[in-house]
N, C-alpha and C positions, 0 to 999 in steps of 0.2 A: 310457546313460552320462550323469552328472552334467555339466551342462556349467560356464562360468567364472563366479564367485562375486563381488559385490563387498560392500564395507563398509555397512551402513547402522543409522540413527538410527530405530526406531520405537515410535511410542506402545503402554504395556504397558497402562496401566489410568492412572487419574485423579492427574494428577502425576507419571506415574513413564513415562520414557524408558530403552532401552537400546540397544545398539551388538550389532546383528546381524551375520550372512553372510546376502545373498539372492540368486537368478539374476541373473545382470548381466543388463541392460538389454541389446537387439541391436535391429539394423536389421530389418524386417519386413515395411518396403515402399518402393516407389518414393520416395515424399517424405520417408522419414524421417531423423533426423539427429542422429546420437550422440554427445553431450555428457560432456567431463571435466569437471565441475564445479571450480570455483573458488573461489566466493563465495556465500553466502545470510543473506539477511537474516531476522532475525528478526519477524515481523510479532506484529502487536494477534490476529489471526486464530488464528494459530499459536498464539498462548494461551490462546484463547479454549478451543481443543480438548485444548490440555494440560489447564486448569483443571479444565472441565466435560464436556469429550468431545462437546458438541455445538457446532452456532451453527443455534439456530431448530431447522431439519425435517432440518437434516444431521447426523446421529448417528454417531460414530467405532463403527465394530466392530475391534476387537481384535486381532492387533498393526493398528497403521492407521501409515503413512508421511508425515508435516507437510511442509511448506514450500512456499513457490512465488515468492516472490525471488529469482533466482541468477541467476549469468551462466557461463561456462566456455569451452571449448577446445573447437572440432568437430574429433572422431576420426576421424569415417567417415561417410558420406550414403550415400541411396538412391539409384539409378541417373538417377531424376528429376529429381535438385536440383541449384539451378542458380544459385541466391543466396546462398550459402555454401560455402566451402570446407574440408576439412579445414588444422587450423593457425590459422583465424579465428578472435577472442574473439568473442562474443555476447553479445548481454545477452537473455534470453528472456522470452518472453508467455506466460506461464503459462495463457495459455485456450486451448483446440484446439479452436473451434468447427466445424461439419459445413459451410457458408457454403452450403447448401443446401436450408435452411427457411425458412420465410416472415418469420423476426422477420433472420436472414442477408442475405437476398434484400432487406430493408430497411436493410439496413447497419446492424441492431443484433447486430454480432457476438457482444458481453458478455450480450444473453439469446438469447441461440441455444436453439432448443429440445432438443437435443440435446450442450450444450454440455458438454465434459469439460475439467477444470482441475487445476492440478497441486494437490497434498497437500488435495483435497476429498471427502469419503466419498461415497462412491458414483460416482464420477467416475476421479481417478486418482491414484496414490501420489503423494509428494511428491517434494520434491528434495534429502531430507536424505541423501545418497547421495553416492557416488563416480563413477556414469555413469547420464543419464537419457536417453531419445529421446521426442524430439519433434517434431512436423510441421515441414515449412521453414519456413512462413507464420510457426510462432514463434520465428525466429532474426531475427536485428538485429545486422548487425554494428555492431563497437563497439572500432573498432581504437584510438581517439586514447583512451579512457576506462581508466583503471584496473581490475581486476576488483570493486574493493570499488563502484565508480563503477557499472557494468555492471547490480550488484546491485540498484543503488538504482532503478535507472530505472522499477521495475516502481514503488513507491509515487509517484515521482515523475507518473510518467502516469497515476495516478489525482487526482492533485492539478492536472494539466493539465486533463485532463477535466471535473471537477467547477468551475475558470474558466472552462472554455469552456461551460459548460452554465450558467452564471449570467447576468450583464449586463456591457455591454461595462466594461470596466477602465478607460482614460482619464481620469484626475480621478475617478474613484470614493471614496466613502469605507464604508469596509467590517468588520467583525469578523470575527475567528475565534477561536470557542470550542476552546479541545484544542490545546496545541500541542507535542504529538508527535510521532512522525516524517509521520503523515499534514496535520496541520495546519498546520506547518512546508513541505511539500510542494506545499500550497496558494497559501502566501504565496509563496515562489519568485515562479512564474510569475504568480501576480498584480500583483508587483510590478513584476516584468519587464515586464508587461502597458501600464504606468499608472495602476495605481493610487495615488491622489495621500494617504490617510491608511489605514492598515492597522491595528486595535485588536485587540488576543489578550492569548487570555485563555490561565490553568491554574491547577492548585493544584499547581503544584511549582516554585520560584523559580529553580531552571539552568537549567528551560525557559522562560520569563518572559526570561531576560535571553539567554540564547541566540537567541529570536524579536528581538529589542532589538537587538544585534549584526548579525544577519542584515535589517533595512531596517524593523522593524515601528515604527509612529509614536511608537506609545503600547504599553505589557503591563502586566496587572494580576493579582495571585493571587485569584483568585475563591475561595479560602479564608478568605481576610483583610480583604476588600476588597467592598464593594456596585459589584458591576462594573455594575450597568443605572446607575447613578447617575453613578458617575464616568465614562461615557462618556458620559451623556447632559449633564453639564456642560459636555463641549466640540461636544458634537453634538446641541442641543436639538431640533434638526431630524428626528431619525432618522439612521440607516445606509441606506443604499443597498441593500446583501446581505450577509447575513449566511452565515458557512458555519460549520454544526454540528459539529462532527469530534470528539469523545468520548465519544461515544453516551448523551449523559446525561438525564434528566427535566429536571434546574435550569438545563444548559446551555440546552433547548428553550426552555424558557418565559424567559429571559434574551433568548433571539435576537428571538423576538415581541416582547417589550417593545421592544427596541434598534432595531428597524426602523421604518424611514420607513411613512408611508400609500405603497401599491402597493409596496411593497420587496419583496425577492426571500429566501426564508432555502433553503441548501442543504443538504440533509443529509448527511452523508458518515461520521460516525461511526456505528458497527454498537452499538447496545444488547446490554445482556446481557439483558433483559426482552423477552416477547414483545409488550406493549401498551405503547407511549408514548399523554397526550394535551394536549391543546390548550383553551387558552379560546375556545372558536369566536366569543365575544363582540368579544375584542379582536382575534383572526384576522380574521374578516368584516369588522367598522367599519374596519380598516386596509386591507384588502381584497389579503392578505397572499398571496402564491403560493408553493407549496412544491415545491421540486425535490429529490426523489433519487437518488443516485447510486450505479449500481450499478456497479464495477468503472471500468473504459474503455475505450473503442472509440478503434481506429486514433489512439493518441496516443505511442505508444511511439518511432516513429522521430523524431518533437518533441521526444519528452526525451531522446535519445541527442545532438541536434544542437543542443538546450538546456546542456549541459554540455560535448558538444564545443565549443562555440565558446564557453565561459565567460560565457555570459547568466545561470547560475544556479550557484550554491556548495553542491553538496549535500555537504560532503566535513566542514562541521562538524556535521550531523549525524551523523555514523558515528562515535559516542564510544568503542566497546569493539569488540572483537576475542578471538576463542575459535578454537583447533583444533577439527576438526570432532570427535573423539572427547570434547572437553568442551564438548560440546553441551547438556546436559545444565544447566551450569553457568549457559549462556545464556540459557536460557529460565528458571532460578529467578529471576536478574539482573533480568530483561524483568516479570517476574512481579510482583516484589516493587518494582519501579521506584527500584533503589536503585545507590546511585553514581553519581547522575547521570544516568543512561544517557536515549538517546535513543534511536538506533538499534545495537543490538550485532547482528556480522557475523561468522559462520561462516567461515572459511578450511581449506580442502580442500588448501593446501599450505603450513600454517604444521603445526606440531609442537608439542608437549606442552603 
């Protein structure tokens, strides 16, 4: 017998999305914990596999399921759970790591050796759906936050992450290349941090002045603009750290120039190119360290208690808003980087 059916969004072939029936989602063991969805956001990632059906060695096989921002409504738990209730919003961690491998067992939950993640091929469907289950470990309650709020947390705690993997904030003076929703993510908690001068960059001028409104010192359109120049007029000295978040060649070699001798540059934007490189000349003579950043570890309940208690304003990001049936809609938007958008947010109980 056929059992109960829900809605879902998935990838047919290279640009093209449709609005299926698949098995609903059920509890299946002790821990797990079954989610109405609410809210998803659309990520850089999620395009990545709209565009080109990969990122790197993850290749989408056909229909394949996107997203892993969301937050929702616990329906039902496993017998086990004990951290959430049915009735609680959540905001979720889209990684279900096994916390029982050796990179685990070091508290690197984000490369778990056997790490499964929501809408990653070969791993697990997404979240563009009407009910998803998932381990307790990935619920966070998130009662004081909005659902759109809920959503965000998940880039937001990679933007926690990626400061706390840099140099301490306090009087710092810092760049960030890329300023959308992940680079914007960045500066938050950075600023919250102490960071005393914050320089961002992009080539699209709402996000330029949106970074501007939201605490950044200085923004420059690195379209228009010789951004190593005009920051190094106020910063002869170098930056402190630099954080990459656009995944680009010109941002890279931008950050190297912009840095101090011993400065720090973090990479947090995902390339569409499988080879970036570097002038090891002016890398070495500065003696330049590079950090990357893969996902984040244990920063999720920070950035739920980062916007509850209003340390951080992630709410002018979220420019656009789409029913989950024109989903579709969202990701041309996200795609084509038009209207402004920053972060546009799926809703699972808006209509038409």
């Amino acid at each position: 017998m056929k059992g109960p059916e829900m809605k879902a969004m998935v990838l047919t072939g290279i640009n093209r999305m449709e609005l299926v029936e698949q098995d609903a989602s059920r509890i299946e063991s002790d821990s797990d914990v079954l989610i109405r969805l609410e809210a998803a956001g659309v990520c850089g990632s999620d395009i990545h596999y709209y565009e080109t059906g990969r990122i790197g060695s993850q290749i989408v096989e056909y229909p394949f399921r996107v997203g892993h921002e969301c937050s929702g409504i616990v329906e039902a738990v496993g017998d086990g759970v004990g951290r959430v209730s049915p009735g609680d919003r959540v905001a979720v961690d889209p990684a279900m790591p096994c916390y029982a491998c050796d990179q685990c067992l070091e508290g690197r939950h984000h490369t778990c050796r056997n790490l499964r993640f929501l809408g990653t091929p070969g791993q697990a469907g997404g979240c563009l759906c009407e009910y998803i289950v998932v381990p307790e470990k990935s619920c966070f309650k998130a009662p004081a936050l909005s659902a759109d709020q809920a959503a965000v947390v998940e880039p937001l705690s990679i933007g926690v992450y990626a400061v706390k993997k840099s140099i301490c904030m306090p009087g710092a003076r810092i760049g960030i290349l890329g300023s959308g929703p992940i680079g914007l993510c960045v500066m938050l908690p950075a600023i919250e941090q102490g960071a005393a001068r914050v320089y961002v960059t992009d080539k699209i001028d709402n996000r330029c002045t949106l970074a501007h409104s939201l605490g950044a010192y200085w923004t420059g359109n690195a379209a228009d603009t010789d951004i190593v120049a005009a920051i190094a007029d106020q910063e002869p000295g170098g930056l402190d750290a630099v954080f990459e978040c656009c995944g680009d060649q010109g941002a890279l070699d931008q950050a190297v120039a912009l840095l101090k001798p011993g400065g720090k540059l973090i990479i947090v934007g995902i390339p569409r190119t499988e080879l970036v490189s570097f002038s090891i000349d002016r890398l070495r003579r500065k003696e330049i360290t590079i950090q990357n950043i893969r996902r984040q570890v244990d920063c999720v309940e920070l950035s739920c208690a980062l916007i509850a208690e209003k340390k951080v304003n992630v709410d002018p990001l979220i420019t656009h808003h789409f029913a989950f049936e024109r989903a579709v809609e969202a990701f041309e938007l996200v795609k084509e980087y038009r209207e402004g958008v920053v972060k546009a947010v799926i809703s699972f109980t808006k209509k038409g």
